[in-house]
Structure formats: structure tokens, C-alpha cells
C-alpha positions in Angstrom: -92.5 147.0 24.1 -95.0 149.8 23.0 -94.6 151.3 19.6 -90.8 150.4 18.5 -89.6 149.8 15.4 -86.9 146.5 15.6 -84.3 145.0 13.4 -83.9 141.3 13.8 -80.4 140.2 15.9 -79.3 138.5 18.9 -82.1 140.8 21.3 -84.7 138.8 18.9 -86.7 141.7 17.9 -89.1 141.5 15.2 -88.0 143.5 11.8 -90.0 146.5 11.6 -88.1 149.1 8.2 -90.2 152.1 9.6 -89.7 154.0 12.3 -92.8 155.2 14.3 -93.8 158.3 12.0 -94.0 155.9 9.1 -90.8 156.7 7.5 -88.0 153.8 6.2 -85.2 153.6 8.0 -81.8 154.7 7.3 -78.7 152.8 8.5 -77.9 155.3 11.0 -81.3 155.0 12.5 -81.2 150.9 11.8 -77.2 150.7 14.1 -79.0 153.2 17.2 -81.6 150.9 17.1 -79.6 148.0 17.1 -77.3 149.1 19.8 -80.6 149.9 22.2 -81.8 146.5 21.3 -78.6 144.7 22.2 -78.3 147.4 25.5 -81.4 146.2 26.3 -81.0 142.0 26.2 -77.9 142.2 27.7 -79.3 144.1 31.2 -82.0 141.4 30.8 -78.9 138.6 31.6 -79.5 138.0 35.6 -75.7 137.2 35.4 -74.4 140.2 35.0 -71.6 141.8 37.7 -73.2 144.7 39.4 -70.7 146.7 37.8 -72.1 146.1 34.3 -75.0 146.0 35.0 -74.8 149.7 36.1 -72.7 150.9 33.4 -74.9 149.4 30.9 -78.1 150.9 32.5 -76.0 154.4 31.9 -75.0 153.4 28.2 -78.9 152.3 27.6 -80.1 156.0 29.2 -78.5 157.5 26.5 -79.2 155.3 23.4 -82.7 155.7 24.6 -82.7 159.5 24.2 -81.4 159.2 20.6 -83.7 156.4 19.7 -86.6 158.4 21.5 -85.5 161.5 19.5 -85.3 159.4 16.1 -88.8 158.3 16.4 -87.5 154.7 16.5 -88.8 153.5 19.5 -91.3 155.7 22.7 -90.5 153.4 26.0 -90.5 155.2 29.5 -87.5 152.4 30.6 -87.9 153.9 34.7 -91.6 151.7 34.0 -89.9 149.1 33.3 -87.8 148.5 36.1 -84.3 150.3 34.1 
């Protein structure tokens, strides 16, 4: 991942308490990331119905755009194959 700021949980990303500007993280900002984090590892299962799989694709687009906007994490996901 380039440039994001983590929590530890079941995705296993590093803890990181600033976002990318610097700043500490609130809890808001620390339960969006957490949610894009979990979004993520969960489309990473290869058992996932195709169903889920595209409704958690959709759910991920949009926690993207509010960790994107928070300055928590700058990921294109369509380079990565999401």
C-alpha cells in the first residue's frame, strides 16, 4: 500500500496514529479506516460468492473516497485490480 495510515486488526495492518498530513487521528478517522481495512481483506478472501464479492467492491469504492478525503490513506484501488 503507498502512503496509508493503519490501525492494527484482523486486515493486519501496521498501527500508524497519523494520517498522511501528519496530524493524530481521531476515532472517527481511526473506525473509516478500520472499515476500509477490513473492506479491503475480506475482497482479498478467493472464497467469496460473486455476489459479495461485488457488493463489497461497491461498499470499498465508497469508504475509499472518505478515507481518500480524510487524508488517511491515497490508493488508486482500479491499479490494483478492485
Amino acid at each position: 500500500m503507498t502512503g496509508s495510515a493503519g490501525m492494527t486488526g484482523s486486515a493486519g495492518v501496521a498501527p500508524v496514529s497519523t494520517d498522511l498530513l501528519g496530524r493524530e487521528l481521531t476515532g472517527a478517522e481511526r473506525a473509516v479506516l478500520d472499515v476500509y481495512h477490513r473492506l479491503r481483506a475480506a475482497l482479498a478472501r478467493e472464497d467469496l460468492p460473486p455476489c459479495a464479492a461485488a457488493n463489497l467492491r461497491h461498499a470499498l469504492a465508497y469508504a475509499a473516497v472518505a478515507a481518500t478525503d480524510l487524508a488517511l490513506v491515497f490508493e488508486h484501488l482500479t491499479d490494483e485490480g478492485l
